[in-house]
SEDOLO-797436 format. One record per residue (C-alpha): residue number from 1; x, y, z. Coordinates in steps of 0.05 Angstrom, whole numbers, plus 5000, padded with zeros to 4 digits. Layout:
<rs>
{NUM; {X; Y; Z}};
...
</rs>
This chain:
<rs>
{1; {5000; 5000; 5000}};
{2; {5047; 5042; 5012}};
{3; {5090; 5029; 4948}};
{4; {5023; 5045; 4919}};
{5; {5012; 5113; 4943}};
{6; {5083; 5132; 4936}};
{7; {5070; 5113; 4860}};
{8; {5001; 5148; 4863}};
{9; {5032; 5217; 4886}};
{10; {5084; 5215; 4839}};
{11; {5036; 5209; 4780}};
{12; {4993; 5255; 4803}};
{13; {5042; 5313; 4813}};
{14; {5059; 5287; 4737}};
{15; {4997; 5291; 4710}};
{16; {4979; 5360; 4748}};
{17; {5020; 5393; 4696}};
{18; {4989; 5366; 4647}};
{19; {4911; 5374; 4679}};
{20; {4934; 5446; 4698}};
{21; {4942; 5477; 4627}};
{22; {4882; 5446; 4615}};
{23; {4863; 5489; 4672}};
{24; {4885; 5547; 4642}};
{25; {4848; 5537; 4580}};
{26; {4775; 5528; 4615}};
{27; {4786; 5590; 4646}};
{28; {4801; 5635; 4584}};
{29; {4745; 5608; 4547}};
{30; {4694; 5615; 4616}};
{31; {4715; 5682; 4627}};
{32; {4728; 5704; 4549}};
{33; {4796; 5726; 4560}};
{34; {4801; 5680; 4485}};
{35; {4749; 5679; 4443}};
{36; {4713; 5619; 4416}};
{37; {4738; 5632; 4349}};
{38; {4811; 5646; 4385}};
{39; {4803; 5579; 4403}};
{40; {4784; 5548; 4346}};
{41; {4848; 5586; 4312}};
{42; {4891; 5550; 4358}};
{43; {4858; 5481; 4363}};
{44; {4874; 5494; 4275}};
{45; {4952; 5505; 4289}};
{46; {4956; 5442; 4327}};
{47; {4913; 5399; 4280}};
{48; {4946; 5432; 4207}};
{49; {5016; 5450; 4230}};
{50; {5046; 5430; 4305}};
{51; {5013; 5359; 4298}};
{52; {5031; 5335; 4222}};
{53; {5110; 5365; 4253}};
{54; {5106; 5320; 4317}};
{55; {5087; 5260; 4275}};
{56; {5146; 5264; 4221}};
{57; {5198; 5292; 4267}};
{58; {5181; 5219; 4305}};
{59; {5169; 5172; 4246}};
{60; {5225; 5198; 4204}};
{61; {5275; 5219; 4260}};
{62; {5324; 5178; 4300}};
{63; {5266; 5120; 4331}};
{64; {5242; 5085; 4259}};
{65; {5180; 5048; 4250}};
{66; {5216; 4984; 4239}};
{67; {5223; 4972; 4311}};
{68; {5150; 4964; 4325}};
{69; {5128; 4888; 4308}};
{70; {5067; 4880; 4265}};
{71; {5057; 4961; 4275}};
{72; {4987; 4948; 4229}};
{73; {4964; 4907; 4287}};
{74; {4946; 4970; 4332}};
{75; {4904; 5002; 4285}};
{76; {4862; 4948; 4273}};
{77; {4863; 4939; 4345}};
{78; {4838; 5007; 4356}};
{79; {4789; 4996; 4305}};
{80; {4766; 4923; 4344}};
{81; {4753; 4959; 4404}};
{82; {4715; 5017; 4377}};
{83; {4662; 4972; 4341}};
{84; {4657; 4929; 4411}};
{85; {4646; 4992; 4446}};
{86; {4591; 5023; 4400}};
{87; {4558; 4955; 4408}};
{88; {4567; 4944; 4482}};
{89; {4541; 5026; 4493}};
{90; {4483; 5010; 4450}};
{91; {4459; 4944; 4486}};
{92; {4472; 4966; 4553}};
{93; {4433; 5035; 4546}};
{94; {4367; 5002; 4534}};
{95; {4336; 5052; 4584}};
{96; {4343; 5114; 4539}};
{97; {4304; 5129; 4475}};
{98; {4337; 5123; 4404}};
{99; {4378; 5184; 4395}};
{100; {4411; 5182; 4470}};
{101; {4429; 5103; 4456}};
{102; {4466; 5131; 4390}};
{103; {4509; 5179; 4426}};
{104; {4519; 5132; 4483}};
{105; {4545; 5079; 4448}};
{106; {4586; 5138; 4415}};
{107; {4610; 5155; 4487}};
{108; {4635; 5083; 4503}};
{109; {4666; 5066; 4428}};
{110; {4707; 5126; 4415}};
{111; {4768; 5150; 4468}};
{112; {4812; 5201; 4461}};
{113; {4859; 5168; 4433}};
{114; {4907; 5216; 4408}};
{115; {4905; 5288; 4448}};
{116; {4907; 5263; 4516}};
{117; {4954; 5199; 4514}};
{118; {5001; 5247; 4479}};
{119; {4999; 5291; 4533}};
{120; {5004; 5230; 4582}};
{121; {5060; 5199; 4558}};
{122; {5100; 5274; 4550}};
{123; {5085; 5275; 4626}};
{124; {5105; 5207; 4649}};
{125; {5151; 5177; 4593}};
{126; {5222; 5188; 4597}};
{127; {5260; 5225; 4550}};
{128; {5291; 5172; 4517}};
{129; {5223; 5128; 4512}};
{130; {5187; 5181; 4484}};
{131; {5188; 5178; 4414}};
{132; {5169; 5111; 4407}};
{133; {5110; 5122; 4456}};
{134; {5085; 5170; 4410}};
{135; {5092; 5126; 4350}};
{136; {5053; 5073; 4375}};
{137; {5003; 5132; 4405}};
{138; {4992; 5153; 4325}};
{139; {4983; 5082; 4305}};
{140; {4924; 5074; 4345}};
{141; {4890; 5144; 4321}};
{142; {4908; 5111; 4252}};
{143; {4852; 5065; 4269}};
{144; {4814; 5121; 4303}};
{145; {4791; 5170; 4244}};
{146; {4769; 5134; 4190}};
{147; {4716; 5102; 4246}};
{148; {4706; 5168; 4274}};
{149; {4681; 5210; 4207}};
{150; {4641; 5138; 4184}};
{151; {4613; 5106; 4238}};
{152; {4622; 5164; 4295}};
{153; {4587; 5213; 4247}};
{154; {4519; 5157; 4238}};
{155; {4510; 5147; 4311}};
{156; {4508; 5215; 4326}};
{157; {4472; 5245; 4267}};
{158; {4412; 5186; 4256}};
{159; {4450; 5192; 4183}};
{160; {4488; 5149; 4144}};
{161; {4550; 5165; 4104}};
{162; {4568; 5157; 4035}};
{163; {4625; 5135; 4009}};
{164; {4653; 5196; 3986}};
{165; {4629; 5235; 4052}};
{166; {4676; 5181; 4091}};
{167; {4731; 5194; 4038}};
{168; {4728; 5277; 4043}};
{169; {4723; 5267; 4117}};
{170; {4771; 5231; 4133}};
{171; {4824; 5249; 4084}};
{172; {4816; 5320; 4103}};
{173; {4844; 5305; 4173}};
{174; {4924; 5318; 4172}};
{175; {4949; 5288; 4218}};
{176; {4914; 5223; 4191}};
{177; {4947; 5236; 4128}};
{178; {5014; 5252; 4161}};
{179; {5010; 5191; 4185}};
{180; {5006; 5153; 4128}};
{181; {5055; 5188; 4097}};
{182; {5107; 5178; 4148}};
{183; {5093; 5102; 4155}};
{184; {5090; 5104; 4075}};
{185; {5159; 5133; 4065}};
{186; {5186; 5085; 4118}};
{187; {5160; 5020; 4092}};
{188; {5192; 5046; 4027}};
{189; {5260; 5064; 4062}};
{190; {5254; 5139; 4042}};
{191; {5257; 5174; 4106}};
{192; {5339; 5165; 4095}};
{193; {5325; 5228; 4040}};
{194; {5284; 5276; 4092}};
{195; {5338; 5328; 4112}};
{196; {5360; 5329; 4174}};
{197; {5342; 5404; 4183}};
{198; {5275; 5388; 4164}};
{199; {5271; 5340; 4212}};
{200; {5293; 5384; 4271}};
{201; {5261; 5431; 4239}};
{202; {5197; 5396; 4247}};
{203; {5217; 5367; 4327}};
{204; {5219; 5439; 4345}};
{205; {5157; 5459; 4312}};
{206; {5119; 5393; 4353}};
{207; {5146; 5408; 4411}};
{208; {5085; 5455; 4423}};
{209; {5037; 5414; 4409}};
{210; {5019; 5389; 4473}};
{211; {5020; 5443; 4520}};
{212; {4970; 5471; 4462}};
{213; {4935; 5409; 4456}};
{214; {4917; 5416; 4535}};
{215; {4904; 5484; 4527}};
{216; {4857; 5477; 4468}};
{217; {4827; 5414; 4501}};
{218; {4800; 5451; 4565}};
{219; {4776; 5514; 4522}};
{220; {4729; 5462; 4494}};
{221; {4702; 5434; 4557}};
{222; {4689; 5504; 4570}};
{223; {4629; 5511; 4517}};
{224; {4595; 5457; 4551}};
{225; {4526; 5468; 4573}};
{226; {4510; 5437; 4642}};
{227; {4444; 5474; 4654}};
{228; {4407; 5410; 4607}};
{229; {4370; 5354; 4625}};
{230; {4407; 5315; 4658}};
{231; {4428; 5227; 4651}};
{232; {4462; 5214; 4728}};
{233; {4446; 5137; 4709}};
{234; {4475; 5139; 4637}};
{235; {4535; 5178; 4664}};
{236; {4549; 5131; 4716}};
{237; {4545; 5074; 4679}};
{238; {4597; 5112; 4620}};
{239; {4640; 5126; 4674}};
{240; {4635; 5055; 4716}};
{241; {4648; 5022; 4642}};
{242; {4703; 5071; 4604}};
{243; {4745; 5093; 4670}};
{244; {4740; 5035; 4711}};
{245; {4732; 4963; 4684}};
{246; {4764; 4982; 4616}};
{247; {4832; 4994; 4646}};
{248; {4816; 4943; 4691}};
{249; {4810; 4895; 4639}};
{250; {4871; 4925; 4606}};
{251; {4914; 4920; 4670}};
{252; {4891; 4848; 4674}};
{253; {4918; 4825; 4611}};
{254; {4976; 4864; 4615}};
{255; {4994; 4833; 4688}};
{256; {4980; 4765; 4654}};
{257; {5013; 4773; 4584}};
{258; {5064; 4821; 4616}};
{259; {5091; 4866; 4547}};
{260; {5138; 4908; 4540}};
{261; {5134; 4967; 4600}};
{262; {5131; 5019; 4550}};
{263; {5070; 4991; 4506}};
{264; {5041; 4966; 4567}};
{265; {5041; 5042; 4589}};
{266; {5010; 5060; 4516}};
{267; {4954; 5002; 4525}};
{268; {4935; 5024; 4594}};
{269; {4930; 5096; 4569}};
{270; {4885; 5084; 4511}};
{271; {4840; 5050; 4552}};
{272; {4839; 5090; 4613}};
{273; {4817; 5158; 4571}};
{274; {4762; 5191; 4573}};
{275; {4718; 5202; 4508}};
{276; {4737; 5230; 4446}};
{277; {4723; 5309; 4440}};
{278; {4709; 5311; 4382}};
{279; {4645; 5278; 4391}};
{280; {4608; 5346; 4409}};
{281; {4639; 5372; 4340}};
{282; {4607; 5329; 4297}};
{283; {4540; 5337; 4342}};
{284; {4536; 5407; 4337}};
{285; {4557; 5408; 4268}};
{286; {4492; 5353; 4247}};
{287; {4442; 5400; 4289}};
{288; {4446; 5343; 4337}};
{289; {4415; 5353; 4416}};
{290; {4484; 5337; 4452}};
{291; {4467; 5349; 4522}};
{292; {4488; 5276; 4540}};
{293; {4548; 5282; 4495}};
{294; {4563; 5344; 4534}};
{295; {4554; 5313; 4599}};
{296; {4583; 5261; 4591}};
{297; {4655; 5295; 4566}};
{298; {4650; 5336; 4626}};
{299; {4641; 5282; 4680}};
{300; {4690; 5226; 4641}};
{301; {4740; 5274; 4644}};
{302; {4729; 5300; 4714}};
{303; {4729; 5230; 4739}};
{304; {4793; 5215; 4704}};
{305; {4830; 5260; 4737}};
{306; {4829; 5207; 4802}};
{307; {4820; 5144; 4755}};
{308; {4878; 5157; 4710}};
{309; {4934; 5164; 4772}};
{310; {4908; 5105; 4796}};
{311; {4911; 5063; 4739}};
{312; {4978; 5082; 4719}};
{313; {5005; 5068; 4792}};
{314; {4966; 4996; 4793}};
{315; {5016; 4995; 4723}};
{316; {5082; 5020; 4755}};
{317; {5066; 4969; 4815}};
{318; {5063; 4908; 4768}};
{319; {5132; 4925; 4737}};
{320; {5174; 4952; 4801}};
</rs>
C-alpha cells in the first residue's frame, strides 16, 4: 500500500502539469479572455501544423517504425475495440430512447485516443522512451479517424454516410494523412532522403503541440452546457464502464501477458481515457441535441482525473 501511494503521488504531481494547462484553458474560454473563434484558431495550428511536425519529426527521425512488430496490428486493434464499444454502449443503454442510445454507444466506442495519451505519455515517459511512445500513440488514432468520420458521424447524426462523405472526411484530417505518409515513406525506406534540418526543423515545431493540445482541450470543455436535462444513470454507467473496468480489463491482461513496459504504458492509456472530444463537434455540426454528449465529456473527464493516477500506479506496481 504504501509502494502504491508513493506511485500514486508521483503520477499525480505528473499529470497536474498536464491537467493544469488544461486548467488554464477552461478558464480563458469561461471568462472570454480568448474567444471561441481564438480557440478554434489554435485548436487549427495544432491539427494543420504543430501535429503533422510531431508526427514526422518521430516517424522519420532517430526512433524508425521498423522497431515496432506487426505496427498494422494497433490500428486494427483500435478499430476492434471501437466497434465492441459502440455495440456494448448500445445494448447496455436500453433505458434511453433512440437518439441518447446513439450517442451513448458513441460515448463508450470512441476514446481520446490521440490528444490526451500524447499529453500523458510527454508527462510520464522518459525522455529517451518518448518517441516511440508516441509512435505507437499515432498508430492507434490511425485506426481512430476513418471510424470516427464513418461510423462516429451515423450514431450521432441518425445519418448514414456515403462513400465519398467518409473519403472527404477523413482524408481531410492531417494528421491522419501525416501519418500515412510517414509510415509510407518508411515502409519504402525513404525517410533516409528527409533532411536532417527538416527533421529538427519539424521536432521543434511539435514540441508545442501538447501544451497547446491541453490548452485547446480545456477551452472546449468550457462551451459545455451543464444547465440541460440531465442522465446521472447513463453517466454513471459511462464512467463505471470507460474509467474503471476498461483499464481494469487492460491492467489484467497486461499483468498476465506482461509486454513490453513501455507499450504496456500506451495500452493502459488508451483505455483508461476519457471520450473522444470531438464527439460534440460532429453533434453540433449535424444539428444534433448533445446534452448527454456534453455531459458526459465533462464528468468522464472529471472523473479521470482520480482514475487515471490510479491506473497508471496499479501499472508501475506490476513492473517495480
Amino acid at each position: 500500500m504504501e509502494l502504491f501511494l508513493e506511485s500514486f503521488f508521483v503520477v499525480g504531481k505528473a499529470l497536474l502539469r498536464i491537467f493544469f494547462l488544461g486548467l488554464a484553458g477552461f478558464f480563458l474560454s469561461r471568462f472570454d479572455w480568448i474567444s471561441e473563434e481564438g480557440f478554434d484558431d489554435v485548436s487549427k495550428i495544432v491539427i494543420y501544423f504543430t501535429l503533422p511536425a510531431l508526427i514526422f519529426s518521430n516517424f522519420l527521425g532517430s526512433s524508425q517504425l521498423g522497431g515496432i512488430r506487426a505496427w498494422w496490428v494497433y490500428p486494427l486493434g483500435m478499430a476492434s475495440l471501437i466497434g465492441f464499444g459502440v455495440i456494448l454502449g448500445l445494448v447496455v443503454s436500453y433505458f434511453l430512447e433512440w437518439p441518447e442510445r446513439r450517442q451513448f454507444g458513441a460515448l463508450l466506442g470512441f476514446p481520446n485516443t490521440g490528444y490526451l495519451p500524447l499529453a500523458l505519455a510527454a508527462a510520464l515517459v522518459g525522455q529517451v522512451d518518448q518517441a516511440r511512445a508516441f509512435q505507437l500513440i499515432f498508430l492507434f488514432t490511425l485506426g481512430m479517424v476513418p471510424n470516427l468520420w464513418s461510423t462516429g458521424i451515423a450514431l450521432i447524426s441518425g445519418k448514414m454516410v456515403n462513400a465519398w462523405q467518409f473519403v472527404k472526411n477523413t482524408f481531410s484530417s492531417p494528421p491522419f494523412i501525416a501519418i500515412l505518409i510517414s509510415i509510407g515513406m518508411v515502409i519504402l525506406g525513404w525517410e533516409g532522403y528527409v533532411p536532417d534540418l527538416a527533421i529538427d526543423t519539424a521536432s521543434y515545431a511539435g514540441d508545442i503541440t501538447v501544451p497547446l493540445i491541453m490548452i485547446v482541450l480545456g477551452g472546449m470543455l468550457a462551451r459545455v452546457d451543464g444547465e440541460a436535462r440531465s442522465y446521472p444513470l447513463a453517466i454513471s454507467m459511462l464512467v463505471l464502464i470507460k474509467l474503471v473496468i476498461y483499464p481494469l480489463v487492460a491492467l489484467g491482461g497486461i499483468f498476465f501477458f506482461r509486454p513490453p513496459e513501455l507499450l504496456a504504458f500506451v495500452l493502459l492509456v488508451e483505455a483508461a481515457t476519457p471520450p473522444a472530444t470531438n464527439l460534440v463537434v460532429v453533434g453540433s455540426h449535424y444539428g444534433t441535441d448533445v446534452d448527454l454528449l456534453n455531459q458526459g465529456l465533462v464528468y468522464s473527464y472529471l472523473a479521470s482525473m482520480i482514475t487515471i493516477p490510479v491506473f497508471v500506479s496499479l501499472l508501475r506496481l506490476i513492473y517495480s
